[in-house]
C-alpha positions in Angstrom: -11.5 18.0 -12.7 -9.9 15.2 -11.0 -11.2 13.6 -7.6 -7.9 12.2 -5.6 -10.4 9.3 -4.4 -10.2 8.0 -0.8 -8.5 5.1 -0.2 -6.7 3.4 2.5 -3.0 4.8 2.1 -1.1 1.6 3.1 1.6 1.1 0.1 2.4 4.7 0.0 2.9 5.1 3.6 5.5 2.7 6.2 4.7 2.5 9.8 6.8 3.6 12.0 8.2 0.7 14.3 8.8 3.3 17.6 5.3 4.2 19.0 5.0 7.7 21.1 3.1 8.0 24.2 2.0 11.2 23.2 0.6 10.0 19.9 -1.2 6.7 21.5 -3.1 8.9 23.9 -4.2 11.1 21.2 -8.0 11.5 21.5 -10.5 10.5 18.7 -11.9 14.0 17.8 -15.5 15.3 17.0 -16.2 17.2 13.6 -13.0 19.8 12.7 -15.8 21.9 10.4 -16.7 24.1 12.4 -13.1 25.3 13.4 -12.2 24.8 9.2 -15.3 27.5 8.4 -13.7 30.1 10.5 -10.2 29.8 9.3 -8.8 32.3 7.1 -9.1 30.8 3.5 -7.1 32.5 0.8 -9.4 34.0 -1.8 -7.9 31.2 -4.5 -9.3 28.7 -2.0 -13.1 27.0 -2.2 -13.5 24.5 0.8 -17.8 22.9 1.2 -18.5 20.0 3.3 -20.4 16.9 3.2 -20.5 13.2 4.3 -18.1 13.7 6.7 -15.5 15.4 5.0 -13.7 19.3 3.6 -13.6 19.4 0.2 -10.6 21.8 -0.7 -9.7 23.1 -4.1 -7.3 25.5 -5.3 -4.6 26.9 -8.0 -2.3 25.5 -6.0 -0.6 29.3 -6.3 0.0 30.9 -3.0 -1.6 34.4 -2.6 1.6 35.7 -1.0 4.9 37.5 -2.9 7.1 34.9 -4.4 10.9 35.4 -5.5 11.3 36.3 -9.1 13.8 33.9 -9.9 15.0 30.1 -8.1 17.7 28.2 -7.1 16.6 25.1 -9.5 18.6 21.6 -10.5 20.7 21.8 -13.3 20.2 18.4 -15.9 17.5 17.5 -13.6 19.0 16.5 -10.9 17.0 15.6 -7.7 18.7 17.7 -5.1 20.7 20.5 -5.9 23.3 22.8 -4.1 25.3 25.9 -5.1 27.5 24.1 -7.0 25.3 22.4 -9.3 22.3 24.7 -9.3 21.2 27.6 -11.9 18.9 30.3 -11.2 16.2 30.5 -13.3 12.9 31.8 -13.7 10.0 31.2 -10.9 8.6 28.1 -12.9 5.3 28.0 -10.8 2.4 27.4 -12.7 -1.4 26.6 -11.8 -2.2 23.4 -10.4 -5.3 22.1 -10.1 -5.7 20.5 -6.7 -9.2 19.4 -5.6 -8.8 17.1 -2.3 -11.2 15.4 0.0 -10.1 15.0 3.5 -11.9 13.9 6.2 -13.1 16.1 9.0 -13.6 13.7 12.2 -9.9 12.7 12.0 -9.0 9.7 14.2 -6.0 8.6 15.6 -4.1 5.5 14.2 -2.8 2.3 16.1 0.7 4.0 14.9 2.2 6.3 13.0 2.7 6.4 9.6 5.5 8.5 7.6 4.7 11.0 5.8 5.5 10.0 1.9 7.1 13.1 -0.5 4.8 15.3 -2.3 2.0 17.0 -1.1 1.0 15.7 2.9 -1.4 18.6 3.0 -2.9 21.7 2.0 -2.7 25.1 3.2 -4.8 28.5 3.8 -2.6 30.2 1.2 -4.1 27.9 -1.3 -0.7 26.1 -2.4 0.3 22.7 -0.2 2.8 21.3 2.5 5.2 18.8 1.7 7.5 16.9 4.3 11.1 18.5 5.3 13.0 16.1 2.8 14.0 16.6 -0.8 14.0 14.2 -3.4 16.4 11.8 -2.2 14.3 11.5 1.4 17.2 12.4 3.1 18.3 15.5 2.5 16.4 18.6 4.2 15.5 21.3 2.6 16.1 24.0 5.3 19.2 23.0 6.6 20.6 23.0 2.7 19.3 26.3 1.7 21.9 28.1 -0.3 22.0 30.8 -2.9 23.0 30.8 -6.6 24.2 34.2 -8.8 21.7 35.2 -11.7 23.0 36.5 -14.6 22.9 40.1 -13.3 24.7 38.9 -10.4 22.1 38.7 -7.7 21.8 36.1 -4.9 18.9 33.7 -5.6 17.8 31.5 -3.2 16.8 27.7 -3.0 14.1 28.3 -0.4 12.5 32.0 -0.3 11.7 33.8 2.5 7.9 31.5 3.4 10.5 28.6 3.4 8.7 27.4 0.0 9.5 27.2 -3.4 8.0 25.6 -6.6 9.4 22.0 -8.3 10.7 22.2 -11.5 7.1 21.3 -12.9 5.8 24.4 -11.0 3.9 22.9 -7.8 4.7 25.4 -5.3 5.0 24.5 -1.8 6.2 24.8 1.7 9.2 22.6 4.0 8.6 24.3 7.1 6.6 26.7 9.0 6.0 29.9 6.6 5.8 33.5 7.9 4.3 35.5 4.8 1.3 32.7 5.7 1.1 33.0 9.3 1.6 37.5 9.3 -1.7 37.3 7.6 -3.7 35.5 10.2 -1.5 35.9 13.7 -1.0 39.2 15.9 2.2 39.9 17.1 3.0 37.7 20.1 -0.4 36.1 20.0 -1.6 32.4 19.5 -0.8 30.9 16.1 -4.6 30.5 14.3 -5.2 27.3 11.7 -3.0 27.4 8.3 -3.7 24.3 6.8 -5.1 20.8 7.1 -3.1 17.6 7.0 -3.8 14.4 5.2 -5.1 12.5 8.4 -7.7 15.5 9.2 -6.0 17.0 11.7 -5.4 21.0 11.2 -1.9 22.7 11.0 -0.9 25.6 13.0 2.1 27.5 13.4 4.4 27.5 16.5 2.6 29.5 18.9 0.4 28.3 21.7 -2.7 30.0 22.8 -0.4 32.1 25.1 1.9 33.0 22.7 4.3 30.9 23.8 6.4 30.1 21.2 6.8 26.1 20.9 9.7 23.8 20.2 10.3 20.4 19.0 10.8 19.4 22.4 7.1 20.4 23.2 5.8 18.2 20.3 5.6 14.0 19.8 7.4 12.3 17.2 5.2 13.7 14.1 5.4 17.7 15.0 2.1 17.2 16.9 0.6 18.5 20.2 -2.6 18.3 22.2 -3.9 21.6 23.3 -6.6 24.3 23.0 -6.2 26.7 19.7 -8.5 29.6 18.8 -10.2 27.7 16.2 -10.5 24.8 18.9 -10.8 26.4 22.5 -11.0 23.1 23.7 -7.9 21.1 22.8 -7.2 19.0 19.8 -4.9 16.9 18.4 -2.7 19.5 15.6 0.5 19.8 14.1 2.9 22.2 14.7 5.1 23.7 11.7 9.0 25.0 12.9 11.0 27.9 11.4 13.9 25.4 12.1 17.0 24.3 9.9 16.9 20.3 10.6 13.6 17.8 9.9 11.0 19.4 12.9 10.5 21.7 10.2 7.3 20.3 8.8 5.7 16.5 9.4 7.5 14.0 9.0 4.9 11.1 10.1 0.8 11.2 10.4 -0.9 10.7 14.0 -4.2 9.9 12.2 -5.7 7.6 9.8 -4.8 8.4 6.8 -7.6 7.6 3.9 -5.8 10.6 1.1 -3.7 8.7 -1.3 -1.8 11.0 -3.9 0.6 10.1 -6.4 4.5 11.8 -6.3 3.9 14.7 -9.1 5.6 14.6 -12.1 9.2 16.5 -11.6 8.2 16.9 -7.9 11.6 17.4 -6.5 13.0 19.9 -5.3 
């Protein structure tokens, strides 16, 4: 099994030049582990601890339905649309992801963007990427579209958890996804932990512990907030994932330090 070692993420990652209030007065935080162990891990998930940091491995398969066919590129291209795109069998396949990430995350002199591929892993067992497609530009929610199968049928680019697999088969989400969040929320209660970014700093849907649903004007720059969550009853520094059709949909930059450094997978667009 391959380690993804820890290493300072500076080539892979550019700063950000605008700095946020909000994210320069985010607080250094004590150990996450204890609000990590009560999360809801998805049976295809095995998280342990030690020197500081969650281990998390998986299939990289999420344990929720997925659409029997996809809206894929046709030739390979990087970012499809209707007019170019075939619909094909689910091409998901087993990954083997097995990730350290620290669990005192600390905040960073600045930002940093988020790169594409995986930015962070998820309680359904497969992982988050940023809202953009292959070209960095395009985002994936606000270019869903559907494609006819041969009997047809309307397939769709992005299914209904706003995921869907590259053409290599590494499933994963560009926004906030509600077959992940029905399994652990009540209806119109707080949104409970779904995943763990790259800096450390967990990932929660868009409720606050009210219920309140948030919006991207309650967040700073990199979909994060400050505030108490059920896993954390005393504030801390989280991200925030959007059912929304522009780029608030997932995290587009890191609050923390980042020390993950992954590779773009092989065929990793769409």
């Amino acid at each position: 099994m391959i380690w993804r070692t820890v290493i300072q993420m500076t080539s892979a990652l550019v700063a950000l030049g605008c700095g946020s209030t909000d994210v320069e007065s985010v607080p250094d935080t004590a150990s996450t582990a204890a609000g990590l162990q009560a999360a809801k891990w998805g049976s295809n998930v095995t998280i342990s601890f030690e020197n500081g940091s969650v281990r998390y491995r998986s299939n990289g398969i999420p344990n929720h339905a997925r659409q029997a066919e996809y809206a894929v590129p046709n030739g390979g291209g990087r970012v499809p649309n209707a007019m170019t795109a075939i619909a094909a069998p689910d091409p998901t396949v087993a990954q083997n992801y097995d990730f350290r990430i620290p669990t005192t995350p600390r905040k960073a002199a600045r930002p940093t963007s988020t790169s594409l591929g995986t930015i962070g892993v998820m309680i359904s067992g497969a992982a988050l990427f940023n809202p953009y497609e292959g070209d960095g530009v395009t985002v994936a929610t606000a270019s869903n579209f559907t494609v006819k199968n041969a009997a047809g049928q309307d397939v769709a680019f992005l299914d209904a958890c706003n995921g869907h697999p590259t053409p290599m088969g590494s499933y994963h989400y560009h926004a906030l996804p509600p077959c992940v969040t029905a399994v652990v929320d009540g209806a119109g209660g707080p949104s409970h932990l779904i995943g763990i970014a790259f800096d450390g700093y967990p990932i929660y849907g868009d409720r606050d512990l009210t219920g309140r649903q948030l919006t991207a004007g309650d967040l700073d720059q990199c979909s994060g907030i400050t505030s108490p969550t059920p896993e954390f009853p005393e504030g801390i520094y989280h991200y925030v994932l959007l059912n929304a059709a522009n780029a608030t949909s997932s995290i587009r930059c890191f609050s923390g330090e980042v020390t993950m450094s992954v590779a773009p997978m092989p065929g990793m667009h769409p």
